[in-house]
C-alpha positions as CSV (number, residue, x, y, z in Angstrom):
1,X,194.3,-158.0,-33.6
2,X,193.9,-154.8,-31.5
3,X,196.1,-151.8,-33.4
4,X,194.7,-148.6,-31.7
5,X,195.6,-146.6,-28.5
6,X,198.2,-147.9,-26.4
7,X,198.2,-151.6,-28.2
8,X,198.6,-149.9,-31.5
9,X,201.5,-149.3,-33.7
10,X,201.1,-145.4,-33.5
11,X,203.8,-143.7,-31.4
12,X,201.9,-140.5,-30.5
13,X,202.1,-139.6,-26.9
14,X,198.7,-139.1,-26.5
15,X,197.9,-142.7,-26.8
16,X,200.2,-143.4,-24.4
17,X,200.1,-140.6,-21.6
18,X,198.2,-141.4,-18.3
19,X,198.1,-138.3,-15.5
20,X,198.4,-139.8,-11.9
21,X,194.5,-139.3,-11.8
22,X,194.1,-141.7,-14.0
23,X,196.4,-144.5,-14.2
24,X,194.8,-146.2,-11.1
25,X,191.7,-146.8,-12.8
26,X,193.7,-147.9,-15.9
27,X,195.7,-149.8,-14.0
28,X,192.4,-151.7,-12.4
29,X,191.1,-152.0,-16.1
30,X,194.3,-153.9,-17.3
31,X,194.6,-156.6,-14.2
32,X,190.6,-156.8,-15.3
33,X,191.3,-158.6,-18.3
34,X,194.2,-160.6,-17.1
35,X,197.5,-158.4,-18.0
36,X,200.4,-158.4,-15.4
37,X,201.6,-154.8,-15.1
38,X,205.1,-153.8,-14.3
39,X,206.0,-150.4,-13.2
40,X,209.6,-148.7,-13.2
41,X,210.5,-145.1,-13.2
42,X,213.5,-142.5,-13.2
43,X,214.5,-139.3,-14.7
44,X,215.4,-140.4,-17.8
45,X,217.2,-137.3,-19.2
46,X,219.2,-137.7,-22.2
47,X,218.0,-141.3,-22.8
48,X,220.8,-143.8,-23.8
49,X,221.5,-147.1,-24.6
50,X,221.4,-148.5,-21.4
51,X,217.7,-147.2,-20.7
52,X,217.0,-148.5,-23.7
53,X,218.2,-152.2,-22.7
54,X,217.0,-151.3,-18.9
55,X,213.6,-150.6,-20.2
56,X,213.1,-153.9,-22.5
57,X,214.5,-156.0,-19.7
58,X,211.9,-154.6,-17.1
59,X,208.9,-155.3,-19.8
60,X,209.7,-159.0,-20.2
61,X,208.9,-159.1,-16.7
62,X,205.2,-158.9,-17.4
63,X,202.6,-157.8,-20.5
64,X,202.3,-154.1,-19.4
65,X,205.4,-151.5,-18.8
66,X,204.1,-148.4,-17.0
67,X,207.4,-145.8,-17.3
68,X,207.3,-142.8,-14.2
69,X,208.5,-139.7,-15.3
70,X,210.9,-137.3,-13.3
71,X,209.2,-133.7,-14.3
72,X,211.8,-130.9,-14.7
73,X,211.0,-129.6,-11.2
74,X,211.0,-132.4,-9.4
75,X,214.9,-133.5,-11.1
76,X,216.0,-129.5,-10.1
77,X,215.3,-129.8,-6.9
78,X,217.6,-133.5,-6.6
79,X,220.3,-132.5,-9.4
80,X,220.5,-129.2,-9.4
81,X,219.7,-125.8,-12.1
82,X,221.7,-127.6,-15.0
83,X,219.4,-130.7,-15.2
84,X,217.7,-132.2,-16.9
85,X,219.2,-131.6,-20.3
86,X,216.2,-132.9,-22.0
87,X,212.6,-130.8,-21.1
88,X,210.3,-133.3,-19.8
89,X,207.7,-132.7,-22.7
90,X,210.8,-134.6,-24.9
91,X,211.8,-137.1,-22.6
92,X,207.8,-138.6,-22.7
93,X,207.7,-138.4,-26.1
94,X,211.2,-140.5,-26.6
95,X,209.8,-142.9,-23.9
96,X,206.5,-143.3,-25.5
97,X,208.0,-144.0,-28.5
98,X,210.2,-147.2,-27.8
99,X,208.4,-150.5,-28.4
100,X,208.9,-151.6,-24.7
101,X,206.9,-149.5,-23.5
102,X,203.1,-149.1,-23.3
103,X,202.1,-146.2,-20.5
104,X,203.9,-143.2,-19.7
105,X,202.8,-141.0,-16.6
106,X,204.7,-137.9,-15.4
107,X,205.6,-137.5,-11.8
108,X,205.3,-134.1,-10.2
109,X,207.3,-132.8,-7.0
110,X,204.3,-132.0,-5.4
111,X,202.8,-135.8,-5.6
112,X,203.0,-137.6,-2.1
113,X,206.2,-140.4,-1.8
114,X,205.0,-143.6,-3.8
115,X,202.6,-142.2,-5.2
116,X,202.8,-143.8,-8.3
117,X,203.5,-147.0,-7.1
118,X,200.0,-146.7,-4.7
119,X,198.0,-146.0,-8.1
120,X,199.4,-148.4,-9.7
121,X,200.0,-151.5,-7.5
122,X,202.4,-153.7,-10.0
123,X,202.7,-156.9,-10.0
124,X,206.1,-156.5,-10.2
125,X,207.9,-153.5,-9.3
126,X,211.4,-152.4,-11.4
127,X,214.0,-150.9,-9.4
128,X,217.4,-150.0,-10.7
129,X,220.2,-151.7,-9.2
130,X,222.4,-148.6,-9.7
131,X,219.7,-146.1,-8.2
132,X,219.3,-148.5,-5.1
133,X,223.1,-148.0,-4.4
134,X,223.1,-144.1,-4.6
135,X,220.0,-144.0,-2.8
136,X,220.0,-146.1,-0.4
137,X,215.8,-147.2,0.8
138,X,215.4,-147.9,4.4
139,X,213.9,-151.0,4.8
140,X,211.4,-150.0,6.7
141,X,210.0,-147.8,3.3
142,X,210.8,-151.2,1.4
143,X,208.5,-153.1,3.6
144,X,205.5,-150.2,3.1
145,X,206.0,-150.7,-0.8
146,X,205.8,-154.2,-0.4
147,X,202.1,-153.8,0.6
148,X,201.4,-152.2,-3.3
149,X,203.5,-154.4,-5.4
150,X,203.2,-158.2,-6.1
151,X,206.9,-158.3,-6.0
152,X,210.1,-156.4,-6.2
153,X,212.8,-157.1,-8.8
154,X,216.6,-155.2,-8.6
155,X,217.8,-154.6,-12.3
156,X,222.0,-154.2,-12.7
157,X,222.8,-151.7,-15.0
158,X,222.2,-152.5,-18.9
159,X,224.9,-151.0,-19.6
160,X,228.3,-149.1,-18.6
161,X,227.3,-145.2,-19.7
162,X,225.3,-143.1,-17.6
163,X,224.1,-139.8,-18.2
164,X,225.2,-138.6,-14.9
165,X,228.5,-140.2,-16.5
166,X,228.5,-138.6,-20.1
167,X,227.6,-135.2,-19.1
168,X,230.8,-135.4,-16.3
169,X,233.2,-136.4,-19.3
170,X,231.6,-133.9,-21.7
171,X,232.4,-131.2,-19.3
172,X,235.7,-132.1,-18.9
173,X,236.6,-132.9,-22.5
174,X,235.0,-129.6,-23.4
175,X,237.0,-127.8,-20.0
176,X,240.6,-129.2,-21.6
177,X,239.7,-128.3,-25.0
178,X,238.8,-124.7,-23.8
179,X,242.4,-124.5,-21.2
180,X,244.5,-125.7,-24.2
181,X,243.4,-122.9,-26.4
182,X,243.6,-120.3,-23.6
183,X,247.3,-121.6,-23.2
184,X,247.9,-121.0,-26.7
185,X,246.5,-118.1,-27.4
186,X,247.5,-116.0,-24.2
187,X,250.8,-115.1,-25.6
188,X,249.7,-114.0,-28.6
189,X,247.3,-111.7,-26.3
190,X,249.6,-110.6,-23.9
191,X,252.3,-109.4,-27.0
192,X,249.5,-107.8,-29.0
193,X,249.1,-105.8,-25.7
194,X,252.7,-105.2,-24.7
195,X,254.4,-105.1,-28.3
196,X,256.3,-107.4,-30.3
197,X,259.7,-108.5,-29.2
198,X,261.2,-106.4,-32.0
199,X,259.6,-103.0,-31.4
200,X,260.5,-103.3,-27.8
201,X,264.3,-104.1,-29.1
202,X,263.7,-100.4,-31.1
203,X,262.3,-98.7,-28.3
204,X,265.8,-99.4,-26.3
């Protein structure tokens, strides 16, 4: 039984981690000796359940799960200064560490469109249901994919949550939470600043 790098039981991200440069090859290596690779990728900040389900679903579509990473910069300049919540360092390491998966790579903003997908040419190709609707793919750029994957497979979502989702309801738990103590304390401020009710009786 093999137990060492990326068939191993060891979690460290090393053993897992591929650059762009290098997953081709790998990738070549694998189909080499017979392994169907599947490929899906995403931001992954603030991993949750339904990742988690999303991810194992996509690796019982084949014997090898390469995971694309969204670096920090590249989910800036889609989302915005706030995100991610989780530095991209973490959000490997979390990745690397669940037992569906068996390559991470990280995916720069300055890497060409498809990239990964052209280094990799999976035999099956993971797209998220939920991602597809949001952003919608002109079929024309579906077509040119085509040409680098065995096949395309549309996942729903595992799951009801999103982090998109969580963060939105945090924010607004944490904005009511944050109004109803400004609406309680406020006349406390404004008659600490003015006087009690009584002194103002005296002053008359």
């Amino acid at each position: 039984m093999i137990d060492s790098g990326m068939f191993g039981s060891s979690v460290a991200l090393e053993d897992r981690l591929k650059t762009i440069e290098e997953i081709g090859q790998f990738a070549d290596h694998l189909k080499g000796i017979g392994l169907k690779i599947v490929l899906t990728q995403g931001s992954w900040d603030l991993l949750h359940v339904a990742h988690k389900r999303y991810i194992a679903k996509a690796r019982s579509h084949g014997d090898v799960l390469v995971v694309g990473v969204d670096s920090d910069e590249k989910i800036r300049s889609r989302k915005g200064e706030d995100r991610p919540l989780v530095p991209q360092e973490e959000r490997l390491e979390m990745l690397a560490a669940l037992r569906s998966v068996d390559v991470v790579v990280l995916k720069e903003l300055n890497h060409p469109k498809w990239v990964l997908i052209k280094e990799v040419r999976p035999d099956v190709l993971i797209v998220s249901e939920t991602t597809r609707k949001n952003k919608p793919i002109p079929q024309e750029e579906i077509d040119e994919i085509q040409k680098y994957c065995g096949k395309i497979v549309i996942l729903p979502a595992q799951g009801e949550t999103t982090t998109s989702a969580r963060i939105a309801n945090f924010t607004f738990t944490v904005a009511m939470r944050i109004r109803a103590a400004l609406e309680a304390a406020i006349p406390h401020i404004i008659e600490s600043v003015t006087g009690s009710p009584e002194r103002k009786e005296e002053k008359k």
